[in-house]
Each structure stands twice: as C-alpha cells, then as structure tokens.
C-alpha positions as CSV (number, residue, x, y, z in Angstrom):
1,X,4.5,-5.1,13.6
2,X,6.6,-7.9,11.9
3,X,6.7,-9.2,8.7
4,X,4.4,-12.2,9.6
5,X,2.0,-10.5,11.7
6,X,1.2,-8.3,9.2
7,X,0.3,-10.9,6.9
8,X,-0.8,-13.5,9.6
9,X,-4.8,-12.8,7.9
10,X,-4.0,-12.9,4.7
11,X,-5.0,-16.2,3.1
12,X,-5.8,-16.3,-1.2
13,X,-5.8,-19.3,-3.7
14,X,-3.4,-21.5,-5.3
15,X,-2.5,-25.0,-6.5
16,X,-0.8,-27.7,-5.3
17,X,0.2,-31.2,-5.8
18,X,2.3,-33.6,-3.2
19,X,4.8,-34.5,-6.2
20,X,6.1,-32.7,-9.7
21,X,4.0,-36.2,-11.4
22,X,0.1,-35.6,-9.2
23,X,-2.6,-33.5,-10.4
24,X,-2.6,-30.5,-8.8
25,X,-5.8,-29.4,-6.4
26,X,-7.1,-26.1,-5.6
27,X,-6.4,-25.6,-2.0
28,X,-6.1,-22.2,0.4
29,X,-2.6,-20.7,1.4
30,X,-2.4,-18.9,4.5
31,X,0.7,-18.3,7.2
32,X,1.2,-19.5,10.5
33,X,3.7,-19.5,13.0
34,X,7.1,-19.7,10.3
35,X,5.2,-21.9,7.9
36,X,3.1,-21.8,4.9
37,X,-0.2,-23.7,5.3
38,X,-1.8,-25.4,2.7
39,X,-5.5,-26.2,3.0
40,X,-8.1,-28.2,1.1
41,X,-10.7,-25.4,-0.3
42,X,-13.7,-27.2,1.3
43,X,-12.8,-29.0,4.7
44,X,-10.1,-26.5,5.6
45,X,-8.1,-29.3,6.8
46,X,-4.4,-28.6,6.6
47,X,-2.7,-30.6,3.9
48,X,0.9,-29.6,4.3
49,X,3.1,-27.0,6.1
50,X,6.3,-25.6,4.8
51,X,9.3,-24.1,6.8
52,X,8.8,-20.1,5.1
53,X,13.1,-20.5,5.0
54,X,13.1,-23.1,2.8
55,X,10.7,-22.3,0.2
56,X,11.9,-21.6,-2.8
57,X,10.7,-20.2,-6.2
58,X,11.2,-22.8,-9.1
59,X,10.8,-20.0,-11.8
60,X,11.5,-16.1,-11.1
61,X,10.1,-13.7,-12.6
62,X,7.5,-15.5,-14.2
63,X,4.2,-16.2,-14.0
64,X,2.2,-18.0,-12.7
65,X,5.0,-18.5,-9.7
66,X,5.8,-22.1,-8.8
67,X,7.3,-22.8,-5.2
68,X,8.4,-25.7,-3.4
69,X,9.5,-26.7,0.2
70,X,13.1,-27.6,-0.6
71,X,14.1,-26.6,-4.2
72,X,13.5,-30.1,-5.6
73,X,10.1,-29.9,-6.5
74,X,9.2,-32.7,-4.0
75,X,5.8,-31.0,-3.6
76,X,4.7,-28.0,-6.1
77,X,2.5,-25.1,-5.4
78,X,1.6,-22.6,-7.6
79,X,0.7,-19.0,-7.4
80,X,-1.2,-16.3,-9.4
81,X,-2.2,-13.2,-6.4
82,X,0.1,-10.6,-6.2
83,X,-0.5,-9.7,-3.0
84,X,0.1,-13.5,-2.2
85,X,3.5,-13.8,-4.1
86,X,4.2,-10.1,-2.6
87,X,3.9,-11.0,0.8
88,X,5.8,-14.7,0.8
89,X,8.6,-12.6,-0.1
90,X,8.7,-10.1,2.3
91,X,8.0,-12.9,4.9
92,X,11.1,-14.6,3.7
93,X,13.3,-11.7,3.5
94,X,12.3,-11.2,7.2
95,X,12.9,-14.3,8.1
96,X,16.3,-14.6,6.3
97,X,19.5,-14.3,8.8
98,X,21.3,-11.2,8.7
99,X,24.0,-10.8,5.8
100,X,27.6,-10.5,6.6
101,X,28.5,-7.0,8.0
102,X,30.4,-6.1,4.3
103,X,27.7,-7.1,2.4
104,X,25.1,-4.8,4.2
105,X,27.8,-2.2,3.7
106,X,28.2,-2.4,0.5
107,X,25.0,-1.0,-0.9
108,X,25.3,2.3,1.8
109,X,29.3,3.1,0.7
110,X,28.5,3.0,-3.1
111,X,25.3,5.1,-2.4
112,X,27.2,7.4,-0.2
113,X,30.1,7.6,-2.7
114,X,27.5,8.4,-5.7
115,X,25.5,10.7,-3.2
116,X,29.1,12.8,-2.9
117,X,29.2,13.3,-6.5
118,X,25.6,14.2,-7.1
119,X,25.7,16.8,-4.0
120,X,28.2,19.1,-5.7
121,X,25.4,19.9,-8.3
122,X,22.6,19.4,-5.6
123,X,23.4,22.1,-3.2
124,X,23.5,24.7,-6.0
125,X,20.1,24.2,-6.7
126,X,18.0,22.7,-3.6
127,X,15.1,21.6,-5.7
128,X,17.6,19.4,-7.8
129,X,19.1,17.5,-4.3
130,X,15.6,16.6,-3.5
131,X,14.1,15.6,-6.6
132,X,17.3,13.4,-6.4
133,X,17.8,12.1,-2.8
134,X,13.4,11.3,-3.7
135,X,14.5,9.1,-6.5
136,X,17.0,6.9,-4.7
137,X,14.8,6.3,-1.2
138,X,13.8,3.1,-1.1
139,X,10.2,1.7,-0.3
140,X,11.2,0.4,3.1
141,X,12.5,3.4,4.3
142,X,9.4,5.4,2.9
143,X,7.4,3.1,4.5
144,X,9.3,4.0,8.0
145,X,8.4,7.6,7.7
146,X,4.9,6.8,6.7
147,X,4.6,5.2,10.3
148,X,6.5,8.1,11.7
149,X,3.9,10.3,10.6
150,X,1.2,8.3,11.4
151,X,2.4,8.2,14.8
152,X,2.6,12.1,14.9
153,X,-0.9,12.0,14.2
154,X,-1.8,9.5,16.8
155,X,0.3,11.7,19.2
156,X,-1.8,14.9,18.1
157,X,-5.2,12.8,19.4
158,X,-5.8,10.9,15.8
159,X,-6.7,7.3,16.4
160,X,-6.5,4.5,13.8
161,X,-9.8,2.7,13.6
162,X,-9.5,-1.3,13.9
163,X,-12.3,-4.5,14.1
164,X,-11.8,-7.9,12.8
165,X,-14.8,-7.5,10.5
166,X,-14.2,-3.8,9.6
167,X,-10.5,-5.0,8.6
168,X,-11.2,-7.7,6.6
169,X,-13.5,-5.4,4.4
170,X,-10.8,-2.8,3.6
171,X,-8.3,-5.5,3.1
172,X,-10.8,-6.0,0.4
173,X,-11.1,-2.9,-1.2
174,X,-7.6,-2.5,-1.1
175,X,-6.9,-5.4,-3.4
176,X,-9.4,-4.6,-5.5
177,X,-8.3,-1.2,-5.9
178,X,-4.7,-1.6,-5.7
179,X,-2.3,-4.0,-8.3
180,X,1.0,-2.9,-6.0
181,X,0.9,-3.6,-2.3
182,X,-0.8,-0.6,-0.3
183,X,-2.5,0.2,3.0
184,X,-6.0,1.9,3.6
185,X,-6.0,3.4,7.0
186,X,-8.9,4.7,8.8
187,X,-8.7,7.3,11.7
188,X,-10.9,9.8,13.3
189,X,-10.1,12.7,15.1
190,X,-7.8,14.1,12.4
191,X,-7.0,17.6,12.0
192,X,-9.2,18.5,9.0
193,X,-11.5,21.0,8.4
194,X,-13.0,19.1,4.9
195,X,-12.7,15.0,5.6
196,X,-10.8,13.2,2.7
197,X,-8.5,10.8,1.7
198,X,-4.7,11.5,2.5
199,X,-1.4,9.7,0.7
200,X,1.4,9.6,2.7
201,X,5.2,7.5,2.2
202,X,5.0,4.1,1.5
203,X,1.8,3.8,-0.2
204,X,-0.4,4.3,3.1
205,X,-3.6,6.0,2.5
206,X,-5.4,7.6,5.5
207,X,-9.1,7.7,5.1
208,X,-10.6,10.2,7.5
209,X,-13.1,8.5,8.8
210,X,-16.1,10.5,8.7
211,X,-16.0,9.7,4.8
212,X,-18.2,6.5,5.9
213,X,-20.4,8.2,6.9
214,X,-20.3,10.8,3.4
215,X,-19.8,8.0,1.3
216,X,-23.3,6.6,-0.3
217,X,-21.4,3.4,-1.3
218,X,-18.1,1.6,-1.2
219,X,-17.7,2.6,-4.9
220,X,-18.1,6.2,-4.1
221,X,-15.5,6.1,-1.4
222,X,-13.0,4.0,-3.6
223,X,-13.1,6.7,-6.2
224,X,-11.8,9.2,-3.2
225,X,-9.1,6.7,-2.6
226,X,-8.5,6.5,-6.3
227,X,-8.2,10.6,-6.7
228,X,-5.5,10.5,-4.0
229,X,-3.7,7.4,-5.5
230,X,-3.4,9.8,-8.7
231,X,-2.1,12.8,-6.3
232,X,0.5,10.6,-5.4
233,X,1.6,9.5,-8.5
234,X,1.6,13.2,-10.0
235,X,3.3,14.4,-6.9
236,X,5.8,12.5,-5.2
237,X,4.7,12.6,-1.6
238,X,8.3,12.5,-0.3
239,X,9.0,15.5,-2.0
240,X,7.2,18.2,0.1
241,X,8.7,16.3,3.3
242,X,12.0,16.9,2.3
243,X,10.9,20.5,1.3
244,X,10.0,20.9,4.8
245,X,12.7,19.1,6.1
246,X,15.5,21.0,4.7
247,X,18.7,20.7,3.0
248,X,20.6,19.6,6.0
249,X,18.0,17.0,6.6
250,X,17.8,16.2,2.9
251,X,21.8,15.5,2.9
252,X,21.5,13.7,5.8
253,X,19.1,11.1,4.2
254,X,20.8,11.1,1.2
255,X,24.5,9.9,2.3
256,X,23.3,7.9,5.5
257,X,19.6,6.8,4.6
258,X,18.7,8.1,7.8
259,X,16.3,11.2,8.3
260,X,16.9,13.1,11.9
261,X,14.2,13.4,13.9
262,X,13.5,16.7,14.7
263,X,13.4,17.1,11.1
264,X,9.4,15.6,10.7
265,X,8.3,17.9,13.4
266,X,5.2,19.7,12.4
267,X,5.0,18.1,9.4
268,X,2.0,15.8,9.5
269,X,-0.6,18.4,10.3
270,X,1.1,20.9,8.2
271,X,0.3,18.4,5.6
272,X,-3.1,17.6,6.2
273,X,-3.5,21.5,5.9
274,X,-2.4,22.1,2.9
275,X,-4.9,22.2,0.1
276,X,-4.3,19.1,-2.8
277,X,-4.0,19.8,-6.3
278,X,-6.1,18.4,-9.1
279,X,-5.1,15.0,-9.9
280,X,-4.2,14.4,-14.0
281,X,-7.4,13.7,-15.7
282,X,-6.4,11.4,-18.2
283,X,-4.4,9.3,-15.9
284,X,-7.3,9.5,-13.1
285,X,-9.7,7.9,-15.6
286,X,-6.8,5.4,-16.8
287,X,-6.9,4.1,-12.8
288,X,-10.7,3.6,-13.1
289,X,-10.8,1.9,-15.8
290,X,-8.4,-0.5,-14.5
291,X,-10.6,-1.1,-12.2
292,X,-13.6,-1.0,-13.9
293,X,-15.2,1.7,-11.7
294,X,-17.3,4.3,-12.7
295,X,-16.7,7.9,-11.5
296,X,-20.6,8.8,-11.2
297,X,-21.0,7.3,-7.5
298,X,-17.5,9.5,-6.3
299,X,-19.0,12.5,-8.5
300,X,-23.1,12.2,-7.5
301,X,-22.3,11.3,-4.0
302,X,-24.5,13.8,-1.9
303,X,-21.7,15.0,0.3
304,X,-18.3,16.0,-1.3
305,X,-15.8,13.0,-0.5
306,X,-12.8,15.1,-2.2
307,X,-11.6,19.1,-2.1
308,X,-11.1,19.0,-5.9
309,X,-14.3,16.9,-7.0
310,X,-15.4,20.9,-7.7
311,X,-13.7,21.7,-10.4
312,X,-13.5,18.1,-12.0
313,X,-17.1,17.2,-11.9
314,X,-18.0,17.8,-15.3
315,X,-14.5,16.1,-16.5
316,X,-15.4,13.3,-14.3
317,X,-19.0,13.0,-15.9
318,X,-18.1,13.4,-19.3
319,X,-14.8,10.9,-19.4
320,X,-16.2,7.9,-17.4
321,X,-14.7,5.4,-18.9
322,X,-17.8,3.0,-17.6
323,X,-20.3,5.4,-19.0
324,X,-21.8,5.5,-15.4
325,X,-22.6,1.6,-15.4
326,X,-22.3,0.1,-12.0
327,X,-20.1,-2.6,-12.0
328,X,-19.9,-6.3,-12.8
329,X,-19.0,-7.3,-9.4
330,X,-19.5,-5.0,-6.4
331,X,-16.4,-4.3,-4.8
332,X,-17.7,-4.8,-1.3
333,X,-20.6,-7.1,-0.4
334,X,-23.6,-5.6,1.7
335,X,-22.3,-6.8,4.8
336,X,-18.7,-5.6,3.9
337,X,-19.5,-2.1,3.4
338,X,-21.5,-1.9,6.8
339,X,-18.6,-3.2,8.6
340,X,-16.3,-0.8,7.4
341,X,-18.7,1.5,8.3
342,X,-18.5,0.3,11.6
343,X,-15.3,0.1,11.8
344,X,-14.7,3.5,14.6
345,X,-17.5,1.6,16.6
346,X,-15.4,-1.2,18.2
C-alpha cells in the first residue's frame, strides 16, 4: 500500500482563501490522484487542486499550519488535524524524488560507525545491545515489521476484517483515541485462547475480533485498546522481538537497519501466547482522561475484553478519572458502532 492510497479516504477540515488578502472559508481537504483537493463544506464542489510536490509549509513547526501551492502564498490554506498535517507529509515525502546516493548513505555510515562503538559494550551484556539497537529503530522500519508479522498471522489462517462502512468507523475511533498516528486492525481467526487487543511495531493494534461481539459499547472496547496502548508504552514492543531474535539478528539490525528473515519466524504466535502484564495505573488513567473516557464501560462490561482487567478492577473503579460519567460526545455514533460490528460480515 502506498503513501497515497493509504490516505486516499481520509478527508478533515481546514481554511482557505484564493489569495494572502481574501477571507478565508471553511472548506474540506481530501487527496486525489497527486493533488490536494479543496472543497466547499456544503456543495462539495472542488474549489482548487494542488500538485502534493509543490505544496509547501509557510510556517514549520507551528501551529495552526499554513500551506500553499507554490511557496508564495498565492493561495493559503490552513490546518489544525494532526492526522491531516501527519499525513500531507508523509504523502510528500513519498512523493519526493529519490536523494542522491551519498546523501541516503550518509545517515546508514554514521549509524553504522556509532553502532561499532556501542557494540563493544553491547555484546558483553545482551540486554544492553537491545535496549539500544530499540532506541535507534526508526518508526518506518517498525512499521515494516509490524506488517511482517501481520502477514505471519494471515499466513497462519488470521484474516484482516475490511468494509467501507466498518472502516470508516474505526478510522473514527482511532482519532479519537489516538493524538499520534496509529492503526486499529481487526482480524478473526487468530491464535488466542482469551480474545483481546494486541500492540505490535509501528503503533498497529490488532483487535481480535470476537471483542465486537464482547464489547457492550464502543467505549468499552476503546478502553481495551487503551490498556494495550499503555502495554506498549511501558514495554517497548520491539524489545521482546529482538529477545527472540537474537544477538546475531539484533547486530544485524543495528549496523545495516535490516532484520534477516528467518529471524521473525515463530514469533507472531509466540507472541499472542504470551500472557501481558498489567499496564501502569497512573499512566492508564492519564490516557483516559485524555480522552475523556470513563473506565466503568471497559471494567462493567459483561464479558472480560482484557487478561488483566482481573486484577485492576477495583483500581479501575476507584481512579476513574470521569467518575463513571459517560461522555460528552459519544465516540462512535449508533450506526458506527454496528458497522464496526459488522465489519467480519462483508
């Protein structure tokens, strides 16, 4: 999946105005084929399309972001969703020609070089070379093996769950779950004895998909996706790969950002089998306050949605930081939530 197909869907709100002087206009920003498409809110009717190339950002690193087709500010449009900014950025840097052959080379020889140094220590102690070769991955290749374990798993007889309405509904939950860019994946068929939520590399999160039917409400399956969010803050999920991986393998990544094969075998259901720890309290109940969720719907759910909801029931209870009140907005409309339900059915 490229860059732009990924984010072909995704559409959110901005302003704009067809010169630095006009008053700007709520319209909708969406991507099509190599362009950004700016629409009027109401008729939907295209109002301008620019070459994703050429846009440029008029003020990094600040908010909220103001682009423009060329640089000059001919036409403005400005920003304030993350996931919005987020992904007109990665679409760029996709579609950005290739650097010169020394400048991609540079980054790799002074990691290597610093890798050489740091492995003299390392391989004394194994647990120091992963803790270390975990801090300098990158997202992009932890994103990489994310797929390559979710393709283990489809291997194994797992299969991802997709439909155009079911989609749209965790796109949903995952923004309103999620400040950083993440991805909610159902499948059924997968290899656990107690159904739950699963973080693997790259911030993917597979939901096993009998928790739809478990889960009395989209707010009590958000707080199983917020429990495994906090797992895999506390606990690094590349570390136990490269535990199971092995020196050799860890080295390997290390000095040429590349993680051989044979290495991930047996890994994906060997982690689904392992039992997760208890997620930090404290910062559990930080993430739902964030979001303004209660923990009461996760905790009074009929059916358990999480191995450790046992012993952190009366925790959960006690320190909600709603004090069990349902929520302003719900995060999923009616119809939402049944289509995600649905979402196997297709």
């Amino acid at each position: 999946m490229t860059a732009l197909e990924k984010y072909r869907k995704l559409e959110g709100q901005g302003l704009w105005a067809p010169s630095q002087d006009a008053q700007r206009r709520e319209v909708i920003v969406s991507f099509g084929d190599a362009t950004l498409v700016i629409s009027d809110t109401r008729s939907m009717k295209p109002l301008s399309h620019w070459s994703l190339p050429a846009v440029e950002r008029l003020n990094p690193g600040k908010r909220p972001a103001l682009f423009s087709p060329d640089g000059g500010g001919s036409e403005i449009l400005e920003l304030q969703d993350d996931w919005l900014i987020e992904a007109l950025r990665t679409v760029q840097r996709a579609l950005r020609p290739p650097r010169p052959l020394s400048a991609r080379l540079r980054l790799p020889v002074l990691l290597g070089l610093a890798a050489v140094t740091g492995l003299l220590i390392a391989l004394l102690v194994p647990p120091a070379l992963v803790a270390h070769t975990a801090s300098v991955v990158p997202m992009a290749k932890r994103v990489e093996l994310g797929e390559a374990l979710r393709a283990d798993l489809v291997q194994m007889g797992a299969v991802e769950c997709r439909s155009d309405h079911g989609d749209a509904a965790l796109a949903s939950l995952q923004r309103a779950l999620f400040q950083q860019p993440a991805q909610l994946l159902v499948l059924r068929g997968l290899p656990l004895d107690a159904p739950r939520v699963q973080p693997i590399m790259g911030r993917f999160f597979l939901i096993d998909a009998r928790l739809l039917d478990d889960a009395a409400s989209a707010e009590a399956l958000a707080g199983a996706v917020l429990m495994a969010a906090q797992r895999s803050a506390d606990l690094d999920p590349l570390r136990p790969l490269l535990r199971h991986a092995g020196i050799l393998a860890t080295f390997r990544l290390l000095t040429a950002a590349e993680l051989p094969a044979p290495a991930l075998q047996g890994y994906a259901p060997a982690l689904l089998r392992a039992l997760p720890d208890p997620p930090q309290t404290d910062s559990l109940m930080e993430r739902f306050a964030r979001v303004a969720l209660s923990t009461r719907p996760l905790v009074d759910n009929p059916a358990p949605l999480d191995p450790g909801l046992a012993g952190l029931a009366d925790d959960l209870r006690a320190l909600d930081p709603m004090a069990g009140e349902p929520p302003q907005t719900a995060l999923l409309s009616d119809g939402q939530w049944v289509s995600l339900q649905n979402i196997c059915d297709s």
